[in-house]
C-alpha positions in Angstrom: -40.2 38.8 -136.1 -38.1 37.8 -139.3 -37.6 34.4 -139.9 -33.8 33.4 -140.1 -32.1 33.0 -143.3 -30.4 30.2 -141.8 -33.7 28.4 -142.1 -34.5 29.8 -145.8 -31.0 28.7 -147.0 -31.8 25.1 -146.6 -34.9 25.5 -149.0 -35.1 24.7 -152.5 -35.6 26.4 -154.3 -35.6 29.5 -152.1 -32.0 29.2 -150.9 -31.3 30.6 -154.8 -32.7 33.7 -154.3 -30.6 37.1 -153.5 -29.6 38.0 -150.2 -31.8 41.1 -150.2 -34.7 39.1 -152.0 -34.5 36.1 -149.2 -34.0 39.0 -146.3 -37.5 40.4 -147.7 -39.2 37.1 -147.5 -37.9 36.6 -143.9 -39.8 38.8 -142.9 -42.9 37.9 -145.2 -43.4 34.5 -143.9 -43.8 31.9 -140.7 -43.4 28.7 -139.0 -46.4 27.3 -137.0 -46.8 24.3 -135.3 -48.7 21.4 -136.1 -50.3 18.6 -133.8 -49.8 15.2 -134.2 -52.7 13.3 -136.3 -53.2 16.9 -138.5 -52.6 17.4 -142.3 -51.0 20.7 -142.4 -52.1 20.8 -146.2 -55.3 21.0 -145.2 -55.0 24.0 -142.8 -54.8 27.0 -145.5 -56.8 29.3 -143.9 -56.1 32.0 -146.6 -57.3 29.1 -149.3 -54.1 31.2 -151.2 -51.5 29.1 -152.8 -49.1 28.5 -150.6 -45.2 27.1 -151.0 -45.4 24.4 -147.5 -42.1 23.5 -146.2 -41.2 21.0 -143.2 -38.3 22.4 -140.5 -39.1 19.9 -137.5 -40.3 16.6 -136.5 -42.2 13.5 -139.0 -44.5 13.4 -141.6 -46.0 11.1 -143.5 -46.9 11.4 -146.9 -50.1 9.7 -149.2 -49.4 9.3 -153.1 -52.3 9.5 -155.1 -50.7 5.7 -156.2 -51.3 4.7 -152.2 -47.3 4.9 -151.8 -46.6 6.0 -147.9 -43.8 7.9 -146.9 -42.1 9.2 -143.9 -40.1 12.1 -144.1 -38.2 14.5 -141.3 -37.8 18.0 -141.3 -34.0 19.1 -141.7 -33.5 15.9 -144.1 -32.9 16.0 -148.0 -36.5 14.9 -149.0 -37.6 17.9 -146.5 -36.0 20.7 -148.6 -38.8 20.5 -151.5 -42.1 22.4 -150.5 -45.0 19.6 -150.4 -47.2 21.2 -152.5 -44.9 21.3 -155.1 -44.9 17.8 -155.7 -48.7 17.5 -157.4 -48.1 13.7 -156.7 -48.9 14.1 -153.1 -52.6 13.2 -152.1 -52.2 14.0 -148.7 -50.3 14.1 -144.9 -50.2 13.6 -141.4 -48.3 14.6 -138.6 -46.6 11.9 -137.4 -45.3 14.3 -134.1 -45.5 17.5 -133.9 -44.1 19.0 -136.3 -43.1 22.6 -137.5 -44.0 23.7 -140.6 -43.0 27.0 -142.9 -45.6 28.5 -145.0 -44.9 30.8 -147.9 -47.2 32.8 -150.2 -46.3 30.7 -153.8 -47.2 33.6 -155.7 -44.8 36.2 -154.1 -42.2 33.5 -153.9 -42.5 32.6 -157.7 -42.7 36.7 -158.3 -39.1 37.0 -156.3 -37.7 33.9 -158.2 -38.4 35.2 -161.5 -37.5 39.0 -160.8 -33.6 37.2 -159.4 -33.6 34.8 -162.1 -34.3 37.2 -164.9 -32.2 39.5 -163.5 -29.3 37.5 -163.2 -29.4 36.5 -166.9 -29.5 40.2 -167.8 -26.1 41.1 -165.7 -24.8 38.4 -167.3 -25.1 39.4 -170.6 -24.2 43.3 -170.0 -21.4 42.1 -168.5 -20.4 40.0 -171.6 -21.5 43.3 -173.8 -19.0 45.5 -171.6 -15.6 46.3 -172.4 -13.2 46.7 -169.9 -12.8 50.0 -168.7 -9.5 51.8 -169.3 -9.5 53.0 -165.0 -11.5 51.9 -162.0 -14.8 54.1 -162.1 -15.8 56.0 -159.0 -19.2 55.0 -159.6 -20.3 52.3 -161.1 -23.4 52.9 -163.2 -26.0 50.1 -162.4 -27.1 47.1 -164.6 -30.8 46.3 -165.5 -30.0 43.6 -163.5 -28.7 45.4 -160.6 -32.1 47.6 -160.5 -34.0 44.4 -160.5 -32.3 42.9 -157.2 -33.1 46.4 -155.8 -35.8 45.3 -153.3 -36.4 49.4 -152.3 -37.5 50.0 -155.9 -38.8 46.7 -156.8 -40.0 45.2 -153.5 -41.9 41.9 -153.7 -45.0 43.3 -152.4 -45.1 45.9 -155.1 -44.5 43.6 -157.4 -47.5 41.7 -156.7 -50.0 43.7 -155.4 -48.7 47.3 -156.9 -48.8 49.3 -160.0 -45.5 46.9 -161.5 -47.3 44.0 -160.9 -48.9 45.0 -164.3 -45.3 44.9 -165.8 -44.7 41.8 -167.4 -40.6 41.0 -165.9 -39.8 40.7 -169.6 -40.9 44.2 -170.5 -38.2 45.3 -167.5 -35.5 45.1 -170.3 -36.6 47.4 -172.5 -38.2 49.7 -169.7 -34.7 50.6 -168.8 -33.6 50.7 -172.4 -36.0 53.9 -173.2 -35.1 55.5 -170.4 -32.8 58.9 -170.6 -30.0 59.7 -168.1 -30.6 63.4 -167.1 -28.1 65.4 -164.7 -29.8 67.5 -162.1 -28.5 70.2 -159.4 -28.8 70.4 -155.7 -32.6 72.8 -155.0 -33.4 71.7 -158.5 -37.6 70.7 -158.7 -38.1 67.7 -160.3 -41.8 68.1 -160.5 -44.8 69.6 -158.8 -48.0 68.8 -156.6 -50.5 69.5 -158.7 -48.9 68.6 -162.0 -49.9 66.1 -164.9 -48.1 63.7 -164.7 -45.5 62.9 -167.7 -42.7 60.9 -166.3 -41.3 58.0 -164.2 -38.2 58.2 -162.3 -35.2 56.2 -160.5 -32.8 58.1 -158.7 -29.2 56.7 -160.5 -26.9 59.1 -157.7 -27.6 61.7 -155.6 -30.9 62.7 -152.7 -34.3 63.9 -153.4 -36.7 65.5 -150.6 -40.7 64.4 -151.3 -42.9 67.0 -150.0 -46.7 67.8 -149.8 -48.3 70.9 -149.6 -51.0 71.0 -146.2 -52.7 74.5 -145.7 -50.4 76.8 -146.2 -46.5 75.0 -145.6 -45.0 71.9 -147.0 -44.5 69.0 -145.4 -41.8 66.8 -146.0 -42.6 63.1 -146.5 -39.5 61.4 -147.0 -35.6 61.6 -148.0 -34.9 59.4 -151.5 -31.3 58.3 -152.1 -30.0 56.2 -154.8 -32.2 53.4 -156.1 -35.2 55.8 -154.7 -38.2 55.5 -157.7 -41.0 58.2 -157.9 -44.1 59.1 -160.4 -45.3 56.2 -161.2 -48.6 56.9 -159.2 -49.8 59.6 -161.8 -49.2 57.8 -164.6 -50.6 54.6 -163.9 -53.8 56.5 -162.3 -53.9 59.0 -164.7 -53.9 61.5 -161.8 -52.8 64.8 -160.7 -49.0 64.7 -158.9 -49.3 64.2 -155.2 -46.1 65.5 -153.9 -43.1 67.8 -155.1 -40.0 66.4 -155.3 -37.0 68.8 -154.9 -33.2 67.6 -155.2 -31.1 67.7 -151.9 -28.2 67.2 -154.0 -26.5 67.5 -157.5 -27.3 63.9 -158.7 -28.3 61.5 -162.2 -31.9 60.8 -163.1 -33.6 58.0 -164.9 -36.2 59.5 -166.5 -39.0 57.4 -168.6 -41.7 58.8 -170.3 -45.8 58.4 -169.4 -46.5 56.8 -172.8 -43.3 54.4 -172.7 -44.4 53.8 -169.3 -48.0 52.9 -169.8 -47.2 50.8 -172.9 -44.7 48.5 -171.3 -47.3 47.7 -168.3 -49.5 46.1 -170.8 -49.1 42.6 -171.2 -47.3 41.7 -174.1 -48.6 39.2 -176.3 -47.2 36.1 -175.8 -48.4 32.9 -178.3 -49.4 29.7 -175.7 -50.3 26.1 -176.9 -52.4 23.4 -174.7 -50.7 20.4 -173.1 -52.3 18.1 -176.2 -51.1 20.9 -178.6 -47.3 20.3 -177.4 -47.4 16.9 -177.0 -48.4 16.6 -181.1 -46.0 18.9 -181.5 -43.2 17.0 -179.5 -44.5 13.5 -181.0 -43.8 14.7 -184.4 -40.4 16.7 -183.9 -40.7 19.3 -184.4 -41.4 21.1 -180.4 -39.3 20.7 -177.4 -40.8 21.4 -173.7 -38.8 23.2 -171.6 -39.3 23.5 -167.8 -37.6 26.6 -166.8 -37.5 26.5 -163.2 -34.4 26.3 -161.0 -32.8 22.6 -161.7 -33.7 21.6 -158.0 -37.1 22.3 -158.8 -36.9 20.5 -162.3 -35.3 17.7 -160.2 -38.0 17.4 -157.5 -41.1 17.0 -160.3 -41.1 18.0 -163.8 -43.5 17.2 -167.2 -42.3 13.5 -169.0 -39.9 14.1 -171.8 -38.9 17.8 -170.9 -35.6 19.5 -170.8 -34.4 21.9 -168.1 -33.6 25.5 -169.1 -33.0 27.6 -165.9 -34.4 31.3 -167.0 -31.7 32.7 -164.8 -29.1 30.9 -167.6 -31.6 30.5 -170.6 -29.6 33.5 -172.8 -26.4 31.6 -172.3 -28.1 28.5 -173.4 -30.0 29.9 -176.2 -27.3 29.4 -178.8 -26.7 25.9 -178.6 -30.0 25.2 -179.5 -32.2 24.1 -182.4 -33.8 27.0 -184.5 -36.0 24.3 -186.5 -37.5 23.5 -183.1 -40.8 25.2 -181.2 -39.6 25.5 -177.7 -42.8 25.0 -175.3 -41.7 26.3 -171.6 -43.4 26.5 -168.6 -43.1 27.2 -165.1 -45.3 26.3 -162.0 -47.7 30.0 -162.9 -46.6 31.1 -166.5 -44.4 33.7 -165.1 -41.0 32.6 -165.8 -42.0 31.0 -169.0 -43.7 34.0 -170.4 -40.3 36.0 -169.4 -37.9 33.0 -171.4 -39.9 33.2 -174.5 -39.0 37.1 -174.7 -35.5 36.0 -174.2 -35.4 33.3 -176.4 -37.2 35.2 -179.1 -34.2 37.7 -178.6 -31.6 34.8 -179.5 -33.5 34.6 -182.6 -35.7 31.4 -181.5 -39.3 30.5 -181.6 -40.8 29.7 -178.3 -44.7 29.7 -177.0 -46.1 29.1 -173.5 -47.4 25.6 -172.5 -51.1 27.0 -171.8 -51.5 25.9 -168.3 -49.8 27.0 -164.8 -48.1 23.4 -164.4 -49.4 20.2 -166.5 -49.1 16.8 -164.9 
């Protein structure tokens, strides 16, 4: 059973994220209750990262500088996951308490897929000119592809063939790819095939079938947003399926080697913690967290400036092109996505060469 949003919209930073982004991670994590005397820190089963939240009842909290406190769920000091404060040594349930517990990595991968999205509607939406009459149809931003959760679904993006494409790389993905108009009983491509492009249905239906003895078999119905072909390429396999238009429609078509050379990781320049500090000391670097400000708020690196990613091209221009900017993030995700975009305002920026430096 989901979780409510009601609960996820009292969350930092998880209350940011898109409505079809939070809906997704309803249903991706739980609550579970804790006895009095436990430390719910210490009962990770998975041993994965985990985001650890507090929705009911008292807890009290061990600084590694022996500072005690007592915080209760549904309060202001309750909204920041405990295990994002690195300050924390450890806790115990005070009552029983209810706690919410969130795979960090997905949660990070969904916060920097809405943040960097939202930054490139934003500027295609500055780049547009009005248009001289209301379209019937409006033709989809990078951005708006992004938030699409049955294309780019959070699991996929961690676990599937796109969680080899850097979210910088998304950009230009959708920059080399070709609009092409296709007919209703038009084949799209064959079972059996090499595979040679990668698809995203912009209008129209597609039927996915597969050939078993004799007869296909249809799989599934695609309609807009619906992606297909990216198994071939990224396997280097035969097509599994034919997919056959239901309807007259526009194609996004990319091409296998566009495809297979955006999935590799770009190479991005890093610097330690020491490296940066040097740096900073004499002038001529700047650190830049670029988390959500709640998150910069609740625990951030001495000395560094906040740069939401979600609002870093906006910001980009106002600052100092004599200046290395350092940014980081809590897993090198987001940072690695602003130094593409700050690159792109003409900027030099590296990656502070850990997940998240004390």
């Amino acid at each position: 059973m989901a979780l409510p949003i009601a609960i996820l919209d009292k969350l930092e930073p998880i209350v940011n994220l898109s409505a079809s982004r939070k809906q997704e991670l309803a249903s991706l994590c739980f609550a579970e209750k804790v006895s009095i005397g436990l430390d719910p820190l210490r009962m990770n089963v998975t041993k994965a990262p985990q985001a650890i939240y507090l929705l009911q009842g008292e807890l009290k909290l061990r600084y590694f500088n022996d500072k005690r406190q007592i915080i209760t769920g549904g309060s202001p000091a309750a909204k920041q996951s405990l295990t994002s404060n690195l300050k924390i040594q450890d806790t115990v349930a005070v009552t029983d308490v209810v706690i919410l517990r969130v795979d960090a990595d997905l949660l990070d991968i969904m916060l920097t897929w809405d943040q960097f999205s939202d930054s490139e509607h934003m500027m295609q939406k500055q780049q547009e000119k009005p248009a001289p009459k209301p379209q019937k149809s409006a033709t989809r931003t990078t951005g708006d592809w992004m938030k699409d959760t049955g294309v780019f679904s959070a699991l996929s993006l961690q676990r599937g063939v796109f969680s080899r494409l850097p979210t910088s790389n998304v950009e230009e993905m959708f920059k080399r790819m070709v609009n092409i108009e296709v007919t209703a009983g038009q084949v799209i491509m064959h079972q059996g095939d090499v595979g040679d492009y990668y698809y995203l249905i912009q209008h129209g239906t597609a039927i996915v079938s597969r050939k078993v003895g004799v007869e296909p078999v249809v799989l599934t119905e695609l309609g807009e947003g619906g992606a297909f072909g990216e198994d071939a390429l990224a396997s280097d396999n035969k097509r599994n399926a034919t997919v056959t238009m239901k309807t007259d429609g526009v194609l996004k078509r990319l091409k296998k080697e566009d495809f297979i050379a955006l999935l590799k990781e770009p190479l991005i320049s890093k610097v330690s913690l020491e490296e940066a500090k040097k740096q900073v000391e004499a002038g001529t670097a700047v650190i830049v967290d670029v988390r959500l400000q709640s998150e910069f708020e609740d625990d951030h690196i001495e000395g560094a400036i906040n740069l939401p990613l979600n609002e870093i091209r906006q910001l980009a221009s106002k600052l100092d092109k004599s200046k290395t900017y350092i940014t980081y993030c809590q897993t090198g995700r987001r940072s690695s996505a602003a130094v593409f975009a700050l690159a792109q305002s003409g900027l030099t920026a590296v990656v502070l060469g850990c997940s998240r430096c004390e």
